[in-house]
C-alpha positions as CSV (number, residue, x, y, z in Angstrom):
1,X,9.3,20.0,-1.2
2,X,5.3,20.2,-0.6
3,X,3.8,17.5,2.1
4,X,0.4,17.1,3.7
5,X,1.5,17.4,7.0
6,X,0.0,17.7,10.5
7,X,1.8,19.5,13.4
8,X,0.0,18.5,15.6
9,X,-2.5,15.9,16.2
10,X,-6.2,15.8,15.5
11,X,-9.2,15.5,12.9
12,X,-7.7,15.3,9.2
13,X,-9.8,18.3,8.2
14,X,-8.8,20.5,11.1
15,X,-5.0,20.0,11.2
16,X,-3.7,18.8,7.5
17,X,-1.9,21.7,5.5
18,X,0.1,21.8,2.4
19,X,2.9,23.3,3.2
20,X,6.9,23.4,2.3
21,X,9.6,21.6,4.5
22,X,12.7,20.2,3.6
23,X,13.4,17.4,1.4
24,X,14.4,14.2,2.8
25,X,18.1,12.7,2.4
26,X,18.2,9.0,2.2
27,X,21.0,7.0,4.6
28,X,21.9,3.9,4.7
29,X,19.8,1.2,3.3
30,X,17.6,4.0,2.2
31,X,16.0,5.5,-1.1
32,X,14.3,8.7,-1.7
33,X,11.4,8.1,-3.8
34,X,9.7,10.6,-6.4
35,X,5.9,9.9,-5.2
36,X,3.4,9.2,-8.5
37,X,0.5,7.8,-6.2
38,X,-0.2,7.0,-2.8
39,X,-3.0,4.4,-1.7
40,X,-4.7,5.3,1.4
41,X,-5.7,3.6,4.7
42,X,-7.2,3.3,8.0
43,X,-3.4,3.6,9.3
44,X,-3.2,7.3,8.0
45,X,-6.2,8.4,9.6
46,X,-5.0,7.0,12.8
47,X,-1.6,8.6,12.1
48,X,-3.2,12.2,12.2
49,X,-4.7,11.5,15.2
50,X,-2.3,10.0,17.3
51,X,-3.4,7.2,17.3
52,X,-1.1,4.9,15.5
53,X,1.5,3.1,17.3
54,X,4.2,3.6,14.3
55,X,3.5,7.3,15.0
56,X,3.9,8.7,18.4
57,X,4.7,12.3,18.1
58,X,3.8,15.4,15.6
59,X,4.8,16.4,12.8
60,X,3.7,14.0,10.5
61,X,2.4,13.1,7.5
62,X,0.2,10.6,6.2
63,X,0.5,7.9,3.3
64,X,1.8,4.5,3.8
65,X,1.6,2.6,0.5
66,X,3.0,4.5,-2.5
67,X,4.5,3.8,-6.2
68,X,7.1,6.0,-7.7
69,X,10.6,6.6,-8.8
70,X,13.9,5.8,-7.7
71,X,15.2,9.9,-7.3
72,X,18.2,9.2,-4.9
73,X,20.0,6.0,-3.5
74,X,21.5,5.6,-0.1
75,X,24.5,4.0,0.5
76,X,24.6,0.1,0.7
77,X,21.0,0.2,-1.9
78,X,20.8,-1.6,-4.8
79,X,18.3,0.4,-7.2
80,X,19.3,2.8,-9.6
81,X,17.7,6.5,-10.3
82,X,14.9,5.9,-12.4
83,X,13.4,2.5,-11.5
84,X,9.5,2.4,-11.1
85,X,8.9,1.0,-7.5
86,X,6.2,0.3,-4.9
87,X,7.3,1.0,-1.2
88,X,5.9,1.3,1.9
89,X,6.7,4.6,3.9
90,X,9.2,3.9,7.1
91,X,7.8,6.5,8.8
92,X,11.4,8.4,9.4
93,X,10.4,11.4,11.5
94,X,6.6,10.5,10.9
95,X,7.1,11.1,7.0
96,X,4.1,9.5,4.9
97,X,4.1,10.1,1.2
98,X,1.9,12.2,0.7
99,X,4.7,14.5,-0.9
100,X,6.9,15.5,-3.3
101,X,9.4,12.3,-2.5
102,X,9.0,9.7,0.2
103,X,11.5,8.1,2.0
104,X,11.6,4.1,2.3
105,X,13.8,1.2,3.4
106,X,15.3,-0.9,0.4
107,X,13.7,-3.8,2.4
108,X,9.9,-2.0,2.0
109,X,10.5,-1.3,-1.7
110,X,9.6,-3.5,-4.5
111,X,10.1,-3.1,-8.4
112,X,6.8,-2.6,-9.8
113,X,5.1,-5.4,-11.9
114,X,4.5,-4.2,-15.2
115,X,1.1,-5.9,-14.9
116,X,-0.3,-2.8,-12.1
117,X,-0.6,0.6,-13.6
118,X,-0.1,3.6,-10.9
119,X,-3.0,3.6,-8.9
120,X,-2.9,-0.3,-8.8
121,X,0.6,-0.2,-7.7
122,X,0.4,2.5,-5.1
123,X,-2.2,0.5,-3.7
124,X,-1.0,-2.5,-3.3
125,X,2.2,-3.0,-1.3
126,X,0.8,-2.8,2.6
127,X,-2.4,-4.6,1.8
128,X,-1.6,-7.4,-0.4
129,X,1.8,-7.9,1.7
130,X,-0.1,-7.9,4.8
131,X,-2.5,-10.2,3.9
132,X,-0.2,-12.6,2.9
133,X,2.1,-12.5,6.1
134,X,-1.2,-13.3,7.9
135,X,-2.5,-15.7,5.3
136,X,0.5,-17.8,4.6
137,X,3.7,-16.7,6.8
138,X,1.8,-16.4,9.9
139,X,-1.8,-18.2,9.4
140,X,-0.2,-21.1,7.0
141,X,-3.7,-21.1,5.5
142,X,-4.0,-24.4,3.0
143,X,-5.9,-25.4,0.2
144,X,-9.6,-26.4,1.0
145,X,-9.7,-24.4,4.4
146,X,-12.0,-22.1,5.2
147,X,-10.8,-18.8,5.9
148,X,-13.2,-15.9,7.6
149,X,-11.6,-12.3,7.2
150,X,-13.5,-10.1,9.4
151,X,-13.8,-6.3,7.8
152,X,-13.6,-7.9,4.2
153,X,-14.8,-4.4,2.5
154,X,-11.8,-2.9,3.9
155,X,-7.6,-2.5,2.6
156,X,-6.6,-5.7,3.9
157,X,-9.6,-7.1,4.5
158,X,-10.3,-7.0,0.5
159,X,-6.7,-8.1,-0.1
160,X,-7.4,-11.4,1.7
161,X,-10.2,-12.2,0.1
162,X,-8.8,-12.5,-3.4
163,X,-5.1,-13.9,-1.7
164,X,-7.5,-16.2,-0.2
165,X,-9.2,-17.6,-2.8
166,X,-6.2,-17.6,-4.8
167,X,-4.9,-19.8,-2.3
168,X,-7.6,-22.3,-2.6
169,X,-9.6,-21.7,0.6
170,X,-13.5,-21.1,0.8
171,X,-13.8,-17.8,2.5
172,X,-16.2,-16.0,4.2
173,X,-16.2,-12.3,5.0
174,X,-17.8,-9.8,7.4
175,X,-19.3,-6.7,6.0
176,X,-21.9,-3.8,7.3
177,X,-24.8,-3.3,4.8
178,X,-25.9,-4.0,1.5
179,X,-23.1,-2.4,-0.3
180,X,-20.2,-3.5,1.4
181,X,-21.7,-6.8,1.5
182,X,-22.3,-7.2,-2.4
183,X,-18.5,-5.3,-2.6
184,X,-17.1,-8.4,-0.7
185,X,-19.1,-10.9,-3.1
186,X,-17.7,-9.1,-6.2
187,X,-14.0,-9.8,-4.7
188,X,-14.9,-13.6,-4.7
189,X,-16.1,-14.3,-1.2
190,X,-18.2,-17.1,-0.7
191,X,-20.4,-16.3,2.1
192,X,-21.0,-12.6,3.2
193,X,-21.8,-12.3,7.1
194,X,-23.9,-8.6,7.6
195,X,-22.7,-7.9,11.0
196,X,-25.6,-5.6,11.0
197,X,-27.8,-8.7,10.8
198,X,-26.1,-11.3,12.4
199,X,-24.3,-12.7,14.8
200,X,-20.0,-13.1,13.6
201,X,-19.6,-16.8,15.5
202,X,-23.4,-18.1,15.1
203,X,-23.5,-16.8,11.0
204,X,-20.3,-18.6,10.8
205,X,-21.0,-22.1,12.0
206,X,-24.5,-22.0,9.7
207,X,-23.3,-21.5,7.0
208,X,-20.0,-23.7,7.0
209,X,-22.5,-26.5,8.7
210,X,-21.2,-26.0,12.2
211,X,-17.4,-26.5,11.4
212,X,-16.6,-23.2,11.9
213,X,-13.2,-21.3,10.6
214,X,-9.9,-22.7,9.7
215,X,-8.3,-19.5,9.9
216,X,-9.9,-15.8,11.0
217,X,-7.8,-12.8,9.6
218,X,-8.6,-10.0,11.7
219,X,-8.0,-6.3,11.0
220,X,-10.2,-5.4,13.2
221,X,-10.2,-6.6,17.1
222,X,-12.2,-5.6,19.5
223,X,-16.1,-7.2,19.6
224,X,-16.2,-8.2,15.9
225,X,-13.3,-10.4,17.3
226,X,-14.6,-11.9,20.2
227,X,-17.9,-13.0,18.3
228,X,-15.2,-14.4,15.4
229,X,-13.9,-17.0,18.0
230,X,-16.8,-18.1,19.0
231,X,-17.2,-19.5,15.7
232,X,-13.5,-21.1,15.3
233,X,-12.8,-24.7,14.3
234,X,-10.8,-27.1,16.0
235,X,-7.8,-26.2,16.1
236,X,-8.0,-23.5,14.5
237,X,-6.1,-19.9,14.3
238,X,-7.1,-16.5,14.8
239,X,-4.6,-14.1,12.7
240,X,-4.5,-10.4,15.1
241,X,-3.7,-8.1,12.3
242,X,-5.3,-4.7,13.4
243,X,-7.2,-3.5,16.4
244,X,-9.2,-0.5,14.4
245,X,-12.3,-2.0,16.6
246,X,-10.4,-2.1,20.0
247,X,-8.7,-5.0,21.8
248,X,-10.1,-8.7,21.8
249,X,-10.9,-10.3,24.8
250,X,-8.9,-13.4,24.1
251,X,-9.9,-16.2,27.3
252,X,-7.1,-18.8,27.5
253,X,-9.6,-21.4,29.2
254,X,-11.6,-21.1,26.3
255,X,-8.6,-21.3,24.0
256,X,-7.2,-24.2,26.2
257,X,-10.6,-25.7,25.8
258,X,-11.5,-25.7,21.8
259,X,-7.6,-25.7,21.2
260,X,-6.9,-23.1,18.8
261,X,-4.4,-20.4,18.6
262,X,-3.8,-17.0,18.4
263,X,-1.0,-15.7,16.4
264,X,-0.2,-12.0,16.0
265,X,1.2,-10.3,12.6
266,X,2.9,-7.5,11.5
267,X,4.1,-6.8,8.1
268,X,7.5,-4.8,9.1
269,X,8.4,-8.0,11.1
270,X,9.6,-10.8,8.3
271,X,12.7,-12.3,7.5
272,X,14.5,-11.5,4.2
273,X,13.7,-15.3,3.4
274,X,9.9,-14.4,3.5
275,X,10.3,-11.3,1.9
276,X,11.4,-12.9,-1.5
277,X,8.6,-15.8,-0.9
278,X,6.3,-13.3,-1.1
279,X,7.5,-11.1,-3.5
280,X,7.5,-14.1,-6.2
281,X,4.1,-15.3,-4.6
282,X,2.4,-12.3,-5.3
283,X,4.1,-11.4,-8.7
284,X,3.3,-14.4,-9.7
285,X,-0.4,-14.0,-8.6
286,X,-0.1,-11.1,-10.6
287,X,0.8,-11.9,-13.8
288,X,-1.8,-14.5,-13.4
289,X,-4.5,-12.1,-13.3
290,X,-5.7,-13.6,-9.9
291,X,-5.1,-10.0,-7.9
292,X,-6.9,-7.5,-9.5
293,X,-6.6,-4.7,-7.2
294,X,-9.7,-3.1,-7.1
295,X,-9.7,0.9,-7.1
296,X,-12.8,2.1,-5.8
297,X,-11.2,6.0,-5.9
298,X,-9.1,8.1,-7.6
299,X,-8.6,11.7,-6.3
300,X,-6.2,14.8,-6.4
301,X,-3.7,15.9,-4.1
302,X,-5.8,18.9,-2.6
303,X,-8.5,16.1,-1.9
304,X,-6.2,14.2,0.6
305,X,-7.6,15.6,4.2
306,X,-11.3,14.9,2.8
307,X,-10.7,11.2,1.7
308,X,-8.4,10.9,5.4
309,X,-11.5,11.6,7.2
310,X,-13.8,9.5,5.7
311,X,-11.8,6.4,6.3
312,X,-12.7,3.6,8.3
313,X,-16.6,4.8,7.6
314,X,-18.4,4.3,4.6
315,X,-15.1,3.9,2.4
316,X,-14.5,0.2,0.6
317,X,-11.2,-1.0,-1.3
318,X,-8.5,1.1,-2.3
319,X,-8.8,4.8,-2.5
320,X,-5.7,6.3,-4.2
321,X,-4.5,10.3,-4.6
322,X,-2.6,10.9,-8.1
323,X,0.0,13.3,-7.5
């Protein structure tokens, strides 16, 4: 089969080729997926580089959140040739889906909802999923909180503002500029912080009147972070969900002090119990018209390496490659 694929590490542009290698054979608790569209992320530029922790050694290739086919079953699987799905890559030998077929465990594959078309659906499985481990399995955000997602114009930073509102809370995201800002407003945020104009922890106690944040869903780590806490409630909770900024500089005195918590998240690590709460959560959601999904791209297949470099820069939403 043909694959984007990188032996070795490095800049998308420089190292990505198209090439032929061998198509995957599912095992146990495993399909084989025929790939129809493949939602990028931050995670598959960091995967080219080396930098992703799921990721550790070359080959590989990108694309983490896919919809497709059902080509092949593994033994102990329940879906049958044929079935539309959405998946999320296991990253078996560092395989992405940015290929002919993709491999996936029956545990990171969902039927698709009739309601998402392709690009919709390839898009939609590690953002929406993540967001809601951090929002409601993790975070256990409630109605009439007041949620602050910090990167709102990105993946899953724009998947928890609409799962956020959905949910009922008042939510306020960070954003860089005048276009990610209004990009974040258009999703249904509240209040838009410029962190090119403000202060994270001082914008957010103005304008929520100096209570401060229920709930922080962080993507992004690092000093965006630490200015986040600042600007905590009491008692509240800081979501880790990413670190694309760096580490935060979590201080336990201070934590001790104003008495919230930090609670870390990770979307392969759920229990089959949550799995089907979120599954009829989000369907749900769905068919109610509250996730809309928004596709800010649609590209081809040869345009991969150039839409992999450009994420985590001036990219919003969901950028998606029709194969």
């Amino acid at each position: 089969m043909l694959a984007w694929q990188a032996d070795s590490f490095g800049e998308p542009l420089d190292v990505l080729a198209f090439k032929e290698i061998a198509k995957p054979v599912p095992g146990p608790g495993e399909v084989l997926i025929k790939v129809r569209a493949v939602g990028l992320g931050l995670p598959d530029l960091l995967s080219v580089q080396g930098h992703y922790p799921f990721v550790t050694v070359p080959p590989a290739i990108p694309g983490h959140s896919f919809v497709g086919t059902i080509d092949t079953a593994g033994p102990g699987t329940s879906y049958m040739p044929g079935m539309r799905v959405m998946a999320r890559t296991m990253y078996k030998n560092q395989a992405g889906a940015l290929a002919e077929y993709a491999l996936a465990r029956e545990f990171d594959t969902f039927p698709a909802p009739d309601g998402l078309d392709d690009a919709q659906a390839a898009g939609f499985v590690v953002p929406y999923h993540t967001a809601y481990v951090g929002l409601v399995s993790r975070g256990k955000l409630a109605k009439g909180e007041t949620l602050l997602v910090l990167g709102g114009s990105g993946a899953s930073g724009s998947a928890a503002i609409e799962l956020g509102k959905a949910l009922g809370a008042r939510v306020v995201a960070t954003a860089r500029g005048k276009a990610k800002s209004a990009f974040c407003r258009e999703l249904g945020a509240d209040h838009i912080i410029d962190t090119t104009r403000s202060h994270i922890g001082e914008a957010l106690r103005e304008v929520t009147g100096g209570y401060g944040a229920d709930l922080i869903f962080d993507p992004v780590g690092g000093e965006p972070s630490d200015q986040a806490v600042q600007g905590i409630a009491f008692g509240g909770r800081l979501v880790l969900i990413g670190i694309s900024a760096g580490f935060a500089n979590l201080n336990p005195l201070d934590m001790i002090g104003r008495t919230y918590s930090a609670i870390g998240a990770a979307l392969p690590n759920r229990t089959e119990s949550e799995r089907k709460q979120t599954i009829a959560d989000l369907d749900e959601l769905v068919d109610q018209g509250k996730i809309s999904v928004p596709i800010e791209g649609r590209y081809f297949l040869d345009q991969a390496p150039t839409i992999i470099a450009r994420l985590g820069g001036e990219i919003m939403g969901r950028h998606i490659i029709n194969m």
